[in-house]
C-alpha positions in Angstrom: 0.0 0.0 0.0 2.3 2.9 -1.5 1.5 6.9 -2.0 2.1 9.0 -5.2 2.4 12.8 -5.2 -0.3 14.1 -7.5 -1.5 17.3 -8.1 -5.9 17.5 -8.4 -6.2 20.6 -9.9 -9.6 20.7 -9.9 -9.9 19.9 -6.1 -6.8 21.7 -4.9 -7.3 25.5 -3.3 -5.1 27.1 -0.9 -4.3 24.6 1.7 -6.4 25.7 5.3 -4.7 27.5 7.7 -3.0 25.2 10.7 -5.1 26.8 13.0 -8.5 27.9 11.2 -10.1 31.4 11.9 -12.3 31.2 14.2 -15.7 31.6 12.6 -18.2 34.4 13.8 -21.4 34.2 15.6 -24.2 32.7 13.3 -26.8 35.3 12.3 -30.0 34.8 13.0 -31.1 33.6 9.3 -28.2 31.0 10.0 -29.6 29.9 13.2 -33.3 29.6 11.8 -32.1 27.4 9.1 -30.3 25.0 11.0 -32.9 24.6 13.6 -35.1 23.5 11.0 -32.9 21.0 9.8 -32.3 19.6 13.6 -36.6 18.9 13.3 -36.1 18.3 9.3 -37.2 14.3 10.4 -39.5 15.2 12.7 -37.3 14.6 15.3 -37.1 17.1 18.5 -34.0 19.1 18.6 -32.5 18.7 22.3 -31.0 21.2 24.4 -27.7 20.2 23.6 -28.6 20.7 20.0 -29.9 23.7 20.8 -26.8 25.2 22.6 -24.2 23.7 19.7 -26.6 25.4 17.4 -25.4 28.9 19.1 -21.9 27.5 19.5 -22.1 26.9 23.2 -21.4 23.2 23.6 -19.6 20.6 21.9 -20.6 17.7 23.9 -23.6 15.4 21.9 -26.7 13.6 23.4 -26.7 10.0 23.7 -29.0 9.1 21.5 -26.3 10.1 18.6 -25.0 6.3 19.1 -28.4 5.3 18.4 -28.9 7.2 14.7 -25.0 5.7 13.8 -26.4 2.2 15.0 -29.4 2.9 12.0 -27.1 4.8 10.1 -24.6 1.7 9.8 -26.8 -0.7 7.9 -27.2 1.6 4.8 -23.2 1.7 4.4 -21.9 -0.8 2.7 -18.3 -2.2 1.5 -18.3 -2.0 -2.3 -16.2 -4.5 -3.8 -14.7 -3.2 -7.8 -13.8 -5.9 -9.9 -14.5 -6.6 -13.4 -13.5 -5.1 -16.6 -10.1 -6.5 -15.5 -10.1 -4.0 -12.4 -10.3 -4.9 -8.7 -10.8 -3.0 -5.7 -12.5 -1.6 -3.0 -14.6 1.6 -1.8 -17.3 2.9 0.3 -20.8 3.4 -0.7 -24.5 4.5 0.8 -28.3 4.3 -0.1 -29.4 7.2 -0.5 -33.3 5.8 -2.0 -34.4 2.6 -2.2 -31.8 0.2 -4.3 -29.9 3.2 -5.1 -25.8 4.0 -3.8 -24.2 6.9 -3.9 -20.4 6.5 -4.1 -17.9 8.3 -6.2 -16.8 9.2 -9.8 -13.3 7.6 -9.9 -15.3 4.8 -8.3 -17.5 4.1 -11.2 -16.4 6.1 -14.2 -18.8 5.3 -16.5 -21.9 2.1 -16.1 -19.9 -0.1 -18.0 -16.5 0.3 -15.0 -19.6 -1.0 -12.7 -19.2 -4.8 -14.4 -19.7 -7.5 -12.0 -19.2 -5.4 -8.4 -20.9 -5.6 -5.5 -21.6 -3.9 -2.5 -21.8 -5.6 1.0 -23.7 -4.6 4.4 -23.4 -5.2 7.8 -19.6 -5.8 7.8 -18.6 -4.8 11.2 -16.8 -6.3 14.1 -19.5 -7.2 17.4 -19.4 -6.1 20.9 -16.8 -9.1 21.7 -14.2 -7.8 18.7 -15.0 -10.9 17.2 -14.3 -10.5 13.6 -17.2 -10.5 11.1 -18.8 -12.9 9.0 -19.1 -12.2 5.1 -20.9 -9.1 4.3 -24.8 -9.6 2.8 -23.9 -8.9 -1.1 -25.7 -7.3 -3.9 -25.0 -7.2 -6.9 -24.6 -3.8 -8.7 -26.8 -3.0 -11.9 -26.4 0.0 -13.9 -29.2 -1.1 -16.3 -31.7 0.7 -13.7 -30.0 3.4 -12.9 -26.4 5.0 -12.9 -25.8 9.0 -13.2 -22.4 10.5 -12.2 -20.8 13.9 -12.5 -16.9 13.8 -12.6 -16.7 17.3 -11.5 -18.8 16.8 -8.6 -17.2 13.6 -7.9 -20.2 11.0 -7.8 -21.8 8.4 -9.2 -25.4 7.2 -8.2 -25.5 3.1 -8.7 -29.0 1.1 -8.9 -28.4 -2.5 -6.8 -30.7 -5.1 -7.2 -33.4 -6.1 -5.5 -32.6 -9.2 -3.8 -28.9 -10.1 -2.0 -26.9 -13.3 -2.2 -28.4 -14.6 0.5 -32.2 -13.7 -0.6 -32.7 -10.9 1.7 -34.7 -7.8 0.1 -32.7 -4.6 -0.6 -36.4 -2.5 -0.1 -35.8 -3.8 3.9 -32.8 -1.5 4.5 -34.0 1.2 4.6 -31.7 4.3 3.0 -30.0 8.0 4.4 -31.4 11.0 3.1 -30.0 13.7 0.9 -31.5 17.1 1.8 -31.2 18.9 -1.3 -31.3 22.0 0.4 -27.5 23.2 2.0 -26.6 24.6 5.7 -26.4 21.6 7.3 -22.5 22.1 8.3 -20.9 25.2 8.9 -17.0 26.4 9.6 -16.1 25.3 12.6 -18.5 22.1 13.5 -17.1 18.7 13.8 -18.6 16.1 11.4 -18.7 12.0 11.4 -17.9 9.6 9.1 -18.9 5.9 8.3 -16.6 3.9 6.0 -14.8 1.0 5.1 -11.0 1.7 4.1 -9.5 -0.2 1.7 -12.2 -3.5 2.6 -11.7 -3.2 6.1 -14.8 -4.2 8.3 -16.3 -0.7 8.7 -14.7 2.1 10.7 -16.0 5.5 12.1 -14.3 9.0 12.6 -16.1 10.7 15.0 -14.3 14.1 17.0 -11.3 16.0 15.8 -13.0 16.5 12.6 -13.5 20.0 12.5 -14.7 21.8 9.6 -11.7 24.5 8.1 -13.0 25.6 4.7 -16.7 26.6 3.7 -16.4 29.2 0.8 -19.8 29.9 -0.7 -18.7 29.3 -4.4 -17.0 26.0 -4.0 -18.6 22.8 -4.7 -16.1 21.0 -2.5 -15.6 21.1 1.5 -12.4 20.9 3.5 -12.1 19.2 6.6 -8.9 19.0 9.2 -7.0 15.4 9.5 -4.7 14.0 11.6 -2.4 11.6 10.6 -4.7 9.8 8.0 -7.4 10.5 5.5 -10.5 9.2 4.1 -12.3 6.2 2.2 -13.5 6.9 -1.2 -17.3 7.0 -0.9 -17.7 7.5 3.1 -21.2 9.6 3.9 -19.9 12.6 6.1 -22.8 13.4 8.6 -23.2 16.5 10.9 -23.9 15.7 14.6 -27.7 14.9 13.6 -26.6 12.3 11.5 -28.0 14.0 8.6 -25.5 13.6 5.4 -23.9 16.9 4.5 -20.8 15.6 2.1 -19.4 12.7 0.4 -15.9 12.3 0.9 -13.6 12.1 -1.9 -10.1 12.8 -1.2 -7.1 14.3 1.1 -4.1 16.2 1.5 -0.7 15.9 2.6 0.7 18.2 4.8 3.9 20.4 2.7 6.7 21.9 4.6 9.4 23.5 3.0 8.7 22.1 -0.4 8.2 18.6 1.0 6.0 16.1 2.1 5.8 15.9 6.6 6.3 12.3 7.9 4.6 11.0 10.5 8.4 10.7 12.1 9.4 13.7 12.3 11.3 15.3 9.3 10.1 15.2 5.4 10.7 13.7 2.3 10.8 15.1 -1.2 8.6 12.2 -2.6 6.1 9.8 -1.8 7.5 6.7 -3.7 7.7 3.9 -1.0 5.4 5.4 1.9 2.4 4.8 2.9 -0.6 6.5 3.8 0.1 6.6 7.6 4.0 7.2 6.9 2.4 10.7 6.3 0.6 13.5 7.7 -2.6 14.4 6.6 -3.6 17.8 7.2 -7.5 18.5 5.4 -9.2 15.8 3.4 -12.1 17.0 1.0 -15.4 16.0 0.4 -18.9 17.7 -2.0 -21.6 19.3 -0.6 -24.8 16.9 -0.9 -26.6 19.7 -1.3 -25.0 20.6 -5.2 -24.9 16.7 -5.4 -28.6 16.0 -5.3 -29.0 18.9 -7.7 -27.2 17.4 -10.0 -28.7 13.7 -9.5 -32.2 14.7 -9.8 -31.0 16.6 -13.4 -29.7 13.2 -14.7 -32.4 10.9 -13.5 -34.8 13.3 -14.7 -32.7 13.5 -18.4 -31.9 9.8 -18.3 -34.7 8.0 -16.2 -37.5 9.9 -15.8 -39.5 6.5 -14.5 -37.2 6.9 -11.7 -37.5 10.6 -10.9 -40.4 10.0 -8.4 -38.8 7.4 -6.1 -35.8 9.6 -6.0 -37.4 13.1 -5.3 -39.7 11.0 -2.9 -36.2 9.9 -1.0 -34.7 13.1 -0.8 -38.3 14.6 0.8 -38.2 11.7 3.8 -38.6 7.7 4.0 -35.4 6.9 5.4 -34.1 5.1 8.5 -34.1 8.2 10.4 -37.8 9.8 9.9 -39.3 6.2 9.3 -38.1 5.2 12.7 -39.2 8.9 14.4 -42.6 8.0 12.9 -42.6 4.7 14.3 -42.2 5.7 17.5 -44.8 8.3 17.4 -47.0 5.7 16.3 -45.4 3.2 18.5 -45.1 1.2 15.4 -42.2 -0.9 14.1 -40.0 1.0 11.8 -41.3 1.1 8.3 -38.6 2.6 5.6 -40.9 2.7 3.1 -43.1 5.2 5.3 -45.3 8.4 3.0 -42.4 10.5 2.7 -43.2 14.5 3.7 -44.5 16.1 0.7 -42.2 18.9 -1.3 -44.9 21.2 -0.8 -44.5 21.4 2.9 -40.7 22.4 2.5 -41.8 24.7 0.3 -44.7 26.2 3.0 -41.2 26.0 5.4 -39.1 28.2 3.5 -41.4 30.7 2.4 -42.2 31.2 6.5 -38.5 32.0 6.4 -38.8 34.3 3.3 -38.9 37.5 5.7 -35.8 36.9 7.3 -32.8 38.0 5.0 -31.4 34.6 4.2 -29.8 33.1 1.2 -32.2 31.8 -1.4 -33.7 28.7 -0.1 -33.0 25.7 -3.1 -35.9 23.8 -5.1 -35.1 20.1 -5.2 -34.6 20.3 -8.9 -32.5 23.4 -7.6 -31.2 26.6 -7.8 -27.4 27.5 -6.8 -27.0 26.8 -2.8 -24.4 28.5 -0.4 -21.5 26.5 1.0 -20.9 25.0 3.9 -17.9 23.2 5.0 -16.8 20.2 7.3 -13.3 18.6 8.3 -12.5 14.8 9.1 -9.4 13.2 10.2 -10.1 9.3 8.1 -8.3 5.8 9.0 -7.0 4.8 6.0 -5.2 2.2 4.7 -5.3 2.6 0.8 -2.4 2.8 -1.5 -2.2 6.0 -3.4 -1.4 6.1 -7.4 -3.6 9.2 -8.3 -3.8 11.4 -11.3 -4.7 15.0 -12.1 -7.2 17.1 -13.5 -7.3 20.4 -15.0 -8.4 23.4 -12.8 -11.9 24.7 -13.2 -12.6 28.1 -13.6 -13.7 28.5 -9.6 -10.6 26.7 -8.2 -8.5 29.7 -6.9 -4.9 28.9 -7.4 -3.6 26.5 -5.1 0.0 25.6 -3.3 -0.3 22.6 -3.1 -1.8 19.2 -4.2 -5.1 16.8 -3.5 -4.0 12.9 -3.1 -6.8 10.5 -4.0 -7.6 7.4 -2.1 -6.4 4.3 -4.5 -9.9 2.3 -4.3 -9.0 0.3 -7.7 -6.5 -2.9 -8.1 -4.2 -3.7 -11.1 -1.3 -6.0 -11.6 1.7 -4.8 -12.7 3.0 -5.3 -15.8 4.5 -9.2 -15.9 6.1 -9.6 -18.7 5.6 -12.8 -20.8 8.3 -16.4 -20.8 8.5 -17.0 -17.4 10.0 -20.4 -17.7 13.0 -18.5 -19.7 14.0 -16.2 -16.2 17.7 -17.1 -14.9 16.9 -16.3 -11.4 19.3 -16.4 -8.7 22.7 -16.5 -10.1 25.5 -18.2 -7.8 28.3 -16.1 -9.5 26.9 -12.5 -8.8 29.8 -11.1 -6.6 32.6 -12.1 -8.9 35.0 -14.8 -9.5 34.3 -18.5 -10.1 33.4 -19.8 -6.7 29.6 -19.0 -6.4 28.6 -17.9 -3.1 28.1 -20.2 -0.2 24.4 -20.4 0.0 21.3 -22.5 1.5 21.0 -26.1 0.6 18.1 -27.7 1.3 18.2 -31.2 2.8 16.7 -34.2 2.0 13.9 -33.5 5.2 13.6 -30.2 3.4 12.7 -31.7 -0.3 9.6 -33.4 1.4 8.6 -30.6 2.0 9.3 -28.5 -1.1 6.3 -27.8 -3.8 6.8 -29.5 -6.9 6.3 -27.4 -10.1 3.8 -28.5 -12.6 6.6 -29.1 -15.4 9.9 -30.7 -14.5 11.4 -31.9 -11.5 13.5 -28.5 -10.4 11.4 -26.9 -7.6 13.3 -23.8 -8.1 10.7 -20.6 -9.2 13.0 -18.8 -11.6 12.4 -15.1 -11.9 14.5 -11.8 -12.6 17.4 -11.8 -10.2 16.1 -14.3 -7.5 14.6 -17.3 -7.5 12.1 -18.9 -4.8 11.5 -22.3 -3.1 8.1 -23.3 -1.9 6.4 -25.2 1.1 3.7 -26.8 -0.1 1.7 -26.9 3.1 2.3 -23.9 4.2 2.0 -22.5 0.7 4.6 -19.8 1.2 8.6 -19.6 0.7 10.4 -21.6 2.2 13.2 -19.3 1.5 14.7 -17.1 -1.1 17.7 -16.2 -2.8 18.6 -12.8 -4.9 20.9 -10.4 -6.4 21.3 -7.4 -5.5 22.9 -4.3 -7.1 22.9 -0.8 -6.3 25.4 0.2 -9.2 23.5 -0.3 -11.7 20.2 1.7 -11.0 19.0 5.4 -12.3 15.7 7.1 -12.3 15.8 7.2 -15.7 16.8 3.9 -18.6 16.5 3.7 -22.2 14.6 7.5 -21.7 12.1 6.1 -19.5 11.5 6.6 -15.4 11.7 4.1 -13.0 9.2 4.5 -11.2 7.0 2.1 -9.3 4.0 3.5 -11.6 6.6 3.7 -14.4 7.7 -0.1 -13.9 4.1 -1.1 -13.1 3.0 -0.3 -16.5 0.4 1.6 -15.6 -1.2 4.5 -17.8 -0.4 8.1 -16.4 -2.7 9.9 -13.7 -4.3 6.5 -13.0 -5.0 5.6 -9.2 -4.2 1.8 -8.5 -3.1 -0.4 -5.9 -1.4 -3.6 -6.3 -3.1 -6.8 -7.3 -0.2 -9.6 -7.3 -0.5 -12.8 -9.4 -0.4 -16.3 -9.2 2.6 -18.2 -10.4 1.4 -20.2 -13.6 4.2 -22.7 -12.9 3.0 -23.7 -9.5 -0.4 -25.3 -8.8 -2.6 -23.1 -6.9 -3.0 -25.0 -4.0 1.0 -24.1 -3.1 0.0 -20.3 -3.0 -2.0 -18.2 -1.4 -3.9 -16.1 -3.4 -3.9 -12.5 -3.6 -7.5 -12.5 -2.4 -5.7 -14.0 1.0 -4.6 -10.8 1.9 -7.3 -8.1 0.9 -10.1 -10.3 2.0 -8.6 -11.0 5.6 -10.5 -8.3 7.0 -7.6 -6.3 7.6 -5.6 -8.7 9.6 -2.2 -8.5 7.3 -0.4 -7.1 4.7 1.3 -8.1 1.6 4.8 -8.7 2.9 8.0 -8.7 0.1 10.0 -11.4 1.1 12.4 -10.3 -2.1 12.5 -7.0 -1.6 11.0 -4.6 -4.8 13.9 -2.1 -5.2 16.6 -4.7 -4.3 16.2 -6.4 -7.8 15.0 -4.0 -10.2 18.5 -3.0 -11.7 19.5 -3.8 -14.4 21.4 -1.7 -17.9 17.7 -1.6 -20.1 14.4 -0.6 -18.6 13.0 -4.1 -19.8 15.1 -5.8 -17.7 14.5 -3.7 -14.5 10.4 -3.8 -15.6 10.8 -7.5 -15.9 11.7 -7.7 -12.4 9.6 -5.4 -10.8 6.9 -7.3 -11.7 8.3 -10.9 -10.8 8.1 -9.6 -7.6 4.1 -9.0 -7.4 3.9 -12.6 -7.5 2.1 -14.6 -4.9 4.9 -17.0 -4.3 7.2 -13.5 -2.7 4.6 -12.6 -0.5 4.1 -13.5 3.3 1.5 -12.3 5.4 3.1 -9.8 8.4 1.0 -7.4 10.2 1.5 -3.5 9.4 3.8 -3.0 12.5 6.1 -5.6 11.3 6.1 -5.1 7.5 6.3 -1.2 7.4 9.0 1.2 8.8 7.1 3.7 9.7 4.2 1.7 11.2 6.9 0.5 14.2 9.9 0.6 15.3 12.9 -1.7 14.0 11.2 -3.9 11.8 11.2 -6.0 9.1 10.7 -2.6 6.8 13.7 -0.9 8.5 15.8 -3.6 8.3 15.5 -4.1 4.4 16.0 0.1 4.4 19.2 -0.2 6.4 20.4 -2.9 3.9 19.5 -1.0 0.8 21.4 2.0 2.3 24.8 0.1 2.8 24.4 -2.0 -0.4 23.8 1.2 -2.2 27.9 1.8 -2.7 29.4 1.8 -5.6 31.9 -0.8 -4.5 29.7 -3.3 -3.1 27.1 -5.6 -4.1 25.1 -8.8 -2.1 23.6 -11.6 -2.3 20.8 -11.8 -0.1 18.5 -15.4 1.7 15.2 -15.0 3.5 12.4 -16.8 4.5 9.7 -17.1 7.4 10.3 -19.3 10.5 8.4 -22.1 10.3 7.0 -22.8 13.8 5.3 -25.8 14.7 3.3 -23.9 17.4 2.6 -20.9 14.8 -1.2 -19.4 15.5 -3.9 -20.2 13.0 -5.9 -18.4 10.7 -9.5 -18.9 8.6 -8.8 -16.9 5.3 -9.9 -17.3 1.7 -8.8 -18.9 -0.9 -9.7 -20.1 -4.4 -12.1 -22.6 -3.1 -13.2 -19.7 -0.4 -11.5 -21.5 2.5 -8.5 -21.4 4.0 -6.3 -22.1 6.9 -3.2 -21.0 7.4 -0.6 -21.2 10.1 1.2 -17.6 10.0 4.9 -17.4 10.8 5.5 -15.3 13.5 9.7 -14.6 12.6 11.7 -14.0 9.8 15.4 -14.5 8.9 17.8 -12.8 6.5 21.2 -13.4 5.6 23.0 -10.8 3.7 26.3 -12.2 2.3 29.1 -9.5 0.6 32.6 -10.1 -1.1 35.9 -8.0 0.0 39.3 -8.8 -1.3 39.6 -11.1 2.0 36.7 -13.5 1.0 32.9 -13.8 1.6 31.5 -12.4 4.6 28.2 -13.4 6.0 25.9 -11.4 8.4 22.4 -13.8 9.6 19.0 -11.8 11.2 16.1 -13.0 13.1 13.4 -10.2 12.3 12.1 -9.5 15.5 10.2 -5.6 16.8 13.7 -4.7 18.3 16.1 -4.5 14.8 17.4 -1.1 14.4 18.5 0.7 11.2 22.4 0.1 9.9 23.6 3.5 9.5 27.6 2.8 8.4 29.2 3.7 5.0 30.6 -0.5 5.4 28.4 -3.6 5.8 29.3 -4.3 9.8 26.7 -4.2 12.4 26.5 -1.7 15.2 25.6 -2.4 18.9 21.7 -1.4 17.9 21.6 -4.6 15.7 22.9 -7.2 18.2 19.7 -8.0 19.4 19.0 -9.2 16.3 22.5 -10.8 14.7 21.8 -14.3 15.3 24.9 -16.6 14.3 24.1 -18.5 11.1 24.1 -21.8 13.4 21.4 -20.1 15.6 19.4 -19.6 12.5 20.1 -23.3 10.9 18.6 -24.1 13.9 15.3 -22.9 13.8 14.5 -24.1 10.1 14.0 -27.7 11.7 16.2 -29.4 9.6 14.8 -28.2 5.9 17.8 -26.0 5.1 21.6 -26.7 5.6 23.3 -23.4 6.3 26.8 -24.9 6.8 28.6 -23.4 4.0 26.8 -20.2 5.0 27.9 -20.8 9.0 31.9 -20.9 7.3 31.8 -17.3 6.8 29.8 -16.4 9.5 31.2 -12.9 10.7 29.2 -13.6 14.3 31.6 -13.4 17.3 30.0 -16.9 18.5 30.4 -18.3 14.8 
């Protein structure tokens, strides 16, 4: 899950102060407008209402947990995939079998293919994780209208789930076409479901920053992450004011802040929560439902009713305040209020001197603005957009949320790669190096052609288990000599080597290994379909093999390395530098670093610990089910070549490895911890892998 600097135009004005202005007392045209929203349901607006209403209080009434707990049912985890795409975003109902998500979402109805959106996906009161969500299928046959400058799409679903249960039964949020619902200086809510994640909320600290009048787009304050394309953004009435579609990155000094401390000058190899995020930006549903009842009324009139009916009442909110009036059960379907009585409401209002009051086939509507600080976990590949004519200029950039998944490019005659190559640091002795034992071969993964187990790719090669379908180790090359940013007139980027088509927004989808039967992998679903439990973990490091004299040859790397077979599940804190402290992620930084000189090249073994006590866990699979045990530890040996021989240095990857900081490949006091004598390491691999020539040049004091 990576970050790329892009530049939205078209959502980018000047970056919100640090500390916001604080905004003025309401007027009394203000006030009266948001009262009427607090009773727009038929609700009763409390005292606390009332008081946050004058900006006197920011503490909210209990019953707030009981409109998320309706709220939460019409959210749903949309899942992309068809049209050879794959990802995942947030979406809403926002009328019955109708979801509102956004633009880069859906482009067009034919990017809608075969997705689905899912409901109920939420962890219980115990933290148990979640069964499988109840699926719909998407269908934009009965309905899809978007607007890429607003930054929506509207989606029909149909009417009946996987599992038989009735769409109509749900219930759906309203979109008030009229705005005021949020103002500068509120603090706003947000229900999503980052990057497939059982579903997440945002609730304080989300202050509103940016509200200008004659923008279509909101800001709202982060903190240290951003938002999930599609989240509803409600005010503290849980009525929707915004759907989210984007964030920024805080710039200091012309570069991007880390979440460390310090900056960088680029975002290639961070993540989103290596950064901080300072505003994140979202429309007003107000111009939104302007512009949906336009294009259901151009493009499906015989859905204009149901629509305008949904925006008027008839959702989970005033449905179950009728109810209770009635002391009835809730009934979503409920007579919705008639347009005629909001218009009888704003002409009351007429003598006060207030911004023109909207139609719901609408007239322009004044802004409001709200701020959210999202947990996100999305990779970020994003493109830009040209500046409209109201975007004011802007210092800085807007950085999508990466909903969409796309392998990078592979290129074609695998079974022609020379992987690892035993001669790499000179000479004509090849390195010392694993040798798996005849205890090991039992255990090794046969490949469907030929009786060589070894997975030849570009410069490293890989050995599997077959019951733990993952490595049992690997082997590469690594050179820091021959690498630039640009080869044969062409970047090397990671969207530059991934093949991808400029300005596109994509996260990694890896592949299967055609060579290997699937039932010795894990598939890619594995890891985003594990309900956030892991991520994809490099066992052969990206950067370390893409080198090479010819872009081909450093693209034909790069994308050996998206396959499954290199990929071991490790949780976040483990995988990621800047997720915690002296991990795996550090350690393959430090090594880059001292590999990096022009004198010195390595050879580098890793693999998971295989423990026979390692903790079980239910994932999916091709066939849906699967359960894996996960390795807990990982080694690495890193073996170099001086005019006085081989040298060998052996790791196991625990939380306490610090970064290598030395010009020289030696290891400083921080590392001891981790150096491990090759024995010690040969000893935990239960016999599969001889490290004996390896433990020869062992540069351990207990060697």
């Amino acid at each position: 899950m990576k970050l790329s600097a892009i530049d939205l135009a078209k959502f980018a004005p000047e970056a919100p102060a640090a500390d916001p202005v604080p905004a003025g007392a309401p007027s009394a045209s203000l006030v009266a407008k948001r009262f009427r929203f607090l009773t727009a349901d038929g609700q009763t607006a409390t005292p606390l209402e009332q008081e946050a209403l004058l900006g006197r209080n920011d503490l909210l009434d209990v019953n707030f947990l009981d409109r998320c707990m309706m709220a939460r049912r019409c959210v749903g985890r949309i899942r992309v995939q068809g049209g050879g795409r794959q990802g995942w975003a947030t979406g809403f109902l926002i009328a019955p079998g109708v979801i509102l998500t956004n633009h880069h979402v859906f482009p067009d109805a034919a990017s809608v293919a075969n997705s689905r959106i899912g409901f109920d996906y939420w962890f219980d009161v115990s933290g148990n994780r979640p069964s499988e969500p109840d699926e719909y299928d998407l269908n934009p046959g009965l309905l899809y209208v978007s607007d890429p400058d607003l930054d929506y799409a509207a989606v029909a679903v149909v009417p009946r789930s996987l599992a038989g249960a009735e769409i109509s039964r749900r219930g759906y949020l309203r979109m008030i076409p009229e705005s005021g619902k949020a103002k500068e200086g509120d603090f706003v809510t947000l229900l999503q479901h980052p990057d497939g994640v059982p579903m997440q909320i945002a609730l304080r600290e989300n202050e509103v920053v940016r509200a200008a009048e004659d923008e279509p787009y909101l800001w709202y304050k982060a903190d240290t992450a951003h938002g999930s394309s599609g989240s509803p953004v409600f005010n503290d009435s849980l009525q929707l004011v915004a759907l989210h579609a984007n964030g920024r990155i805080r710039r200091e000094g012309g570069g991007y802040v880390l979440a460390t401390g310090g900056t960088a000058e680029t975002l290639e190899g961070l993540s989103e929560s290596d950064v901080i995020w300072e505003a994140n930006v979202g429309f007003r549903i107000s111009r939104i439902s302007r512009s949906l009842l336009e294009g259901v009324r151009a493009n499906w009139p015989a859905r204009l009713a149901d629509v305008e009916a949904a925006m008027r009442g008839g959702d989970v909110m005033s449905s179950t305040i009728r109810a209770l009036d009635e002391q009835t059960a809730i009934a979503p379907g409920a007579a919705p209020r008639l347009e005629s009585e909001w218009r009888a409401r704003d002409a009351v209002e007429a003598a006060i001197p207030t911004p023109a009051n909207p139609p719901l086939d609408g007239t322009p509507m004044d802004g409001t603005g709200i701020v959210i600080p999202l947990k996100l976990r999305i990779s970020i590949e994003a493109g830009s957009a040209s500046i409209s004519a109201a975007a004011p200029a802007t210092s800085g950039g807007i950085e999508a949320e990466a909903y969409e998944m796309r392998t990078p490019l592979i290129h074609d005659g695998l079974s022609e790669r020379p992987g690892f190559d035993p001669l790499f640091l000179g000479g004509a002795v090849p390195v010392p190096a694993p040798f798996v034992s005849e205890a090991g071969k039992a255990v090794l993964a046969p490949l469907l052609e030929g009786d060589d187990p070894e997975l030849r790719y570009r410069h490293f090669s890989i050995w599997m288990h077959k019951e733990r379908r993952l490595a049992l180790y690997t082997a590469a090359n690594v050179d820091w000599r021959k690498r630039a940013k640009i080869v044969d007139g062409r970047a090397t980027t990671r969207a530059s080597l991934a093949g991808w088509p400029p300005n596109r927004n994509f996260a990694e989808l890896w592949a299967e290994d055609p060579r290997l039967d699937s039932r010795y992998q894990l598939p890619d679903v594995f890891y985003t379909e594990d309900r956030g439990a892991f991520d994809k973990g490099h066992i052969v490091r990206r950067d370390d093999v893409c080198w090479g004299e010819h872009f081909d040859e450093i693209q034909m790397a790069n994308g050996d390395t998206f396959h499954v077979t290199n990929c071991s599940p490790q949780t976040k804190a483990f995988n990621q530098g800047a997720a915690g402290q002296d991990n795996w992620g550090d350690l393959e930084t430090a090594i880059a670093a001292v590999t990096r000189q022009d004198t010195e090249a390595a050879c580098i073994f890793a693999g998971p610990i295989f423990g026979a006590a390692d903790r079980w866990f239910h994932g999916k699979d091709a066939a849906d089910q699967a359960r894996i045990q996960i390795p807990d530890r990982f080694w690495k040996i890193v073996v170099v070549r001086d005019d006085a021989g081989f040298k060998a240095y052996g790791f196991i990857l625990e939380q306490d490895v610090h970064a290598v900081t030395e010009q020289e490949f030696h290891v400083t006091d921080n590392w001891l911890a981790a150096w491990k004598p090759v024995s010690a390491i040969a000893r935990e691999l239960r016999g599969w892998l001889d490290l004996a020539a390896l433990a020869e040049i062992d540069q351990h004091a207990d060697a």
